[in-house]
C-alpha positions in Angstrom: 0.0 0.0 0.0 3.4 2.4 1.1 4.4 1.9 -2.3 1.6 2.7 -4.2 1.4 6.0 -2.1 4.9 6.9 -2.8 4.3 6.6 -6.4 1.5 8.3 -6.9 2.6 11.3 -4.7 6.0 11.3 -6.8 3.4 11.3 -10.1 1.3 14.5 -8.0 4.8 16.2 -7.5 6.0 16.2 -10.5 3.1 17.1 -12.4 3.1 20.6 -10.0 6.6 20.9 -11.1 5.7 20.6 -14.5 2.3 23.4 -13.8 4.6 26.0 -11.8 7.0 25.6 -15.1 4.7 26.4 -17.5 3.3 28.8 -15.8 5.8 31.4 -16.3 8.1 29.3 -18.7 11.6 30.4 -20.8 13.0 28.2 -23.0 16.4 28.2 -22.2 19.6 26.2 -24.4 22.1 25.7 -21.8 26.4 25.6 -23.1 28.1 23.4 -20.7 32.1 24.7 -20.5 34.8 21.8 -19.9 37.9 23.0 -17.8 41.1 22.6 -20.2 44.7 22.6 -19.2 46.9 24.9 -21.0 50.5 24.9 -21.8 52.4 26.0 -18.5 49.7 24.4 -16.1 47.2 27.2 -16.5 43.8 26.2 -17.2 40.9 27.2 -19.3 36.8 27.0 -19.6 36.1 25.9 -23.2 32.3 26.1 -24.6 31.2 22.5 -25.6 28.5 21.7 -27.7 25.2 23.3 -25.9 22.2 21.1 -25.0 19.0 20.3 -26.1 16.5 23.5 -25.4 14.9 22.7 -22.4 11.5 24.6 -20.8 12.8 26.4 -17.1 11.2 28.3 -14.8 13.6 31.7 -13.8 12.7 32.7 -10.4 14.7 36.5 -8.7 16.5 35.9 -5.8 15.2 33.3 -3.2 15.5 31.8 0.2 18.5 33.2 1.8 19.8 34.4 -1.5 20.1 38.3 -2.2 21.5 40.6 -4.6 24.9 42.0 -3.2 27.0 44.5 -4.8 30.6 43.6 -5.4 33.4 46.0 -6.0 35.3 45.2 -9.4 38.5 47.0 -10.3 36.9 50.5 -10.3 33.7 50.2 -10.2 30.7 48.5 -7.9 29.1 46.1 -10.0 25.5 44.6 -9.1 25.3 40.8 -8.7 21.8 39.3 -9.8 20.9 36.1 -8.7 18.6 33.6 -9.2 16.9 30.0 -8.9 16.4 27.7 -12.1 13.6 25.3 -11.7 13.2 22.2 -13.9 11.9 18.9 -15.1 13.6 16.1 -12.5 14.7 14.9 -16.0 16.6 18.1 -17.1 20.0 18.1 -18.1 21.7 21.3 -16.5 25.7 21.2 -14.3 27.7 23.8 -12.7 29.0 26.4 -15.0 26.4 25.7 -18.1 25.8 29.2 -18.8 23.4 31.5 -21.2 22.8 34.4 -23.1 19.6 36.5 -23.3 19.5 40.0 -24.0 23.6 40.4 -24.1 23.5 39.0 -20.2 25.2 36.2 -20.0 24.0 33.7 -17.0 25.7 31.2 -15.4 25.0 27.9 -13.1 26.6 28.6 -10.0 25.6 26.0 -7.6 23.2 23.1 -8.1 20.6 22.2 -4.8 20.3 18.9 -3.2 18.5 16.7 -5.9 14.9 15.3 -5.4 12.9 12.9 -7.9 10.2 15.9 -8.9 12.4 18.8 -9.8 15.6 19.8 -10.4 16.8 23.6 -8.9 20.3 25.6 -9.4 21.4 29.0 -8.6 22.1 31.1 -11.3 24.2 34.4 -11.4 24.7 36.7 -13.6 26.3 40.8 -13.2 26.2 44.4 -14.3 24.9 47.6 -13.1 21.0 47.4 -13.9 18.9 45.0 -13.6 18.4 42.6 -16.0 14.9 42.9 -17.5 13.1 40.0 -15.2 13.8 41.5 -11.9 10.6 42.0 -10.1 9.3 45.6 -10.1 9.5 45.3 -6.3 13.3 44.9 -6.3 14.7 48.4 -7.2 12.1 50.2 -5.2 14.1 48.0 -2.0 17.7 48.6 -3.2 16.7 52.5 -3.2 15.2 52.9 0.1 18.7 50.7 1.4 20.6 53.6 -0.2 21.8 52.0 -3.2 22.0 55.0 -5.8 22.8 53.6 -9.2 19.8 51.5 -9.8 17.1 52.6 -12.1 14.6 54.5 -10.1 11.6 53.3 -12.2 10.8 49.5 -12.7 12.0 48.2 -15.8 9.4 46.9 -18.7 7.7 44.5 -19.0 6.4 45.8 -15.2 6.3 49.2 -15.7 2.9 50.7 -15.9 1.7 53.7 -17.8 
């Protein structure tokens, strides 16, 4: 009887997963990069050839994850981060990256695996906010002081 439960509750789980993906879903062709070793024992992250598009879910921030700002020769560059949500069947590893928009992303931690979904943490940098930061976010950053963000929401949230 345990058994039959457990299945059926895996089938139930995984069939949310796949609702709260395609809720809000971007398809999403991740390049895995392969550490090479260079002449002189230096090392280097070559593309490799990049997977299957896959349907993801792209969520801002998340449980004790926040935006920070890190000071870069110069300058104080904003770090985004997010959560990527997928199939349990999705094919996705630490440091497969993407490009949208001329903003690279990149797979910076995986979480603990279960059988429903499969969830990473995604980074990516630069001094705005990339376009699918909630409208929420900047109004936050502003009242903590932080000048250089944009001091209206950026589309598609902006309202007329």
């Amino acid at each position: 009887m345990t058994r039959v439960w457990k299945r059926r509750g895996l089938a139930e789980l995984r069939r949310n997963t796949w609702w709260f993906i395609d809720d809000s879903p971007s398809m999403i062709r991740l390049i895995p990069y392969k550490e090479v070793e260079r002449p002189g024992g230096t090392h280097e992250w070559v593309p490799q050839k990049p997977r299957k598009p896959q349907e993801f879910r792209l969520i801002p921030g998340g449980a004790n994850v926040s935006d920070g700002i890190e000071p870069m020769e110069g300058a104080d560059i904003s770090k985004w981060l997010y959560h990527l949500v997928g199939q349990h069947d999705c094919e996705m590893e630490i440091g497969d990256t993407w490009v949208w928009k001329n903003i690279q992303y990149r797979i910076i931690a995986l979480l603990p695996e279960v059988n429903w979904e499969r969830r990473a943490i995604v980074t990516t940098y630069g001094k705005a906010p990339p376009e699918n930061v909630p409208p929420w976010l900047p109004k936050i950053r502003a009242a903590q002081g932080v000048s250089h963000y944009p001091k209206k929401p950026v589309a598609p949230w902006s309202t007329p």
